[in-house]
C-alpha positions in Angstrom: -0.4 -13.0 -11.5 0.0 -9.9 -13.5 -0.1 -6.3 -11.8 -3.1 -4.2 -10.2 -3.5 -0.7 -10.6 -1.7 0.7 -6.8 -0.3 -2.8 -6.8 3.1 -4.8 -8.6 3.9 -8.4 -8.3 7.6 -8.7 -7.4 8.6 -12.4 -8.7 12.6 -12.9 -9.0 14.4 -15.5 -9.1 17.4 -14.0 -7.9 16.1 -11.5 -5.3 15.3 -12.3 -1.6 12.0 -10.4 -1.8 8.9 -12.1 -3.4 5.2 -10.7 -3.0 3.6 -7.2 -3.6 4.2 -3.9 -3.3 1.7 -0.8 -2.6 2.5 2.3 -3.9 0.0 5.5 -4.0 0.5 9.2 -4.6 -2.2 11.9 -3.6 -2.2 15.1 -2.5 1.8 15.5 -2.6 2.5 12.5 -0.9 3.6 8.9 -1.7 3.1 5.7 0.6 4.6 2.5 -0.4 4.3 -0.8 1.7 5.6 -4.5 0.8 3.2 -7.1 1.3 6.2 -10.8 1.6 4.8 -13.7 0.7 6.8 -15.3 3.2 5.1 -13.1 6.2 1.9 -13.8 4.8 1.8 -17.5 4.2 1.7 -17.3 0.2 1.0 -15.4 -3.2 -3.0 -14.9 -2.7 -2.7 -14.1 1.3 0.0 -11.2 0.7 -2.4 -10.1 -2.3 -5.6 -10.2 -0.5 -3.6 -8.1 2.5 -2.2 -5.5 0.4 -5.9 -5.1 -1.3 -7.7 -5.0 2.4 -4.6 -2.0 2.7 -5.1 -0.4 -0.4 -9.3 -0.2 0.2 -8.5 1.8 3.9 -5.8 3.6 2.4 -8.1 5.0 -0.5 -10.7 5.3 2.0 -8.8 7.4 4.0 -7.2 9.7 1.1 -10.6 10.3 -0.4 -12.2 11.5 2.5 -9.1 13.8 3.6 -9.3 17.3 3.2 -6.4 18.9 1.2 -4.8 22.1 2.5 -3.0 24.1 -0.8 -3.2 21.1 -2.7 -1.6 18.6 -0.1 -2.8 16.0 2.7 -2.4 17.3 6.1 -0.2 16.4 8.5 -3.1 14.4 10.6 -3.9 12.5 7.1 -0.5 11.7 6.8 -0.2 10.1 10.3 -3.5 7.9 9.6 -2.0 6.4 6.8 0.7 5.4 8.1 -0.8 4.0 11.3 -2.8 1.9 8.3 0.3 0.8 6.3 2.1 -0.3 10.3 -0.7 -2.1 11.1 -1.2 -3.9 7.9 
């Protein structure tokens, strides 16, 4: 499978990780989370979990309210309560 926009397929032979990896940037802030293959039981469960995280995750940015150009502090926290639970 080749890459999603917010979302890159790590495939190497060599490394110990396989699966995806989420990474978004709004509003001064960055949140990355890996989505194993191995913790989700295969290529297309670890992809359709890191898409059900990147849906809440833009879900939550777009509705946030940006203070001088950046997320707020209560933004940030709900995020990452997301990307933990995910």
């Amino acid at each position: 499978m080749k890459s999603i926009k917010n979302l890159t397929r790590f495939t190497y032979e060599t490394a110990a990780f396989q699966g995806w990896r989420l990474t978004i940037s709004r509003g001064g802030a960055s949140f990355i989370k890996y989505f194993s293959d191995k913790k989700f039981g295969g290529e297309k469960k670890s992809l359709a979990a890191a898409q059900a995280a990147l849906a809440g995750l833009k879900a939550i940015l777009e509705g946030a309210k940006l203070v001088n150009g950046k997320h707020t502090a209560t933004t940030i926290r709900k995020v990452e309560k997301l990307l933990e639970q995910a």
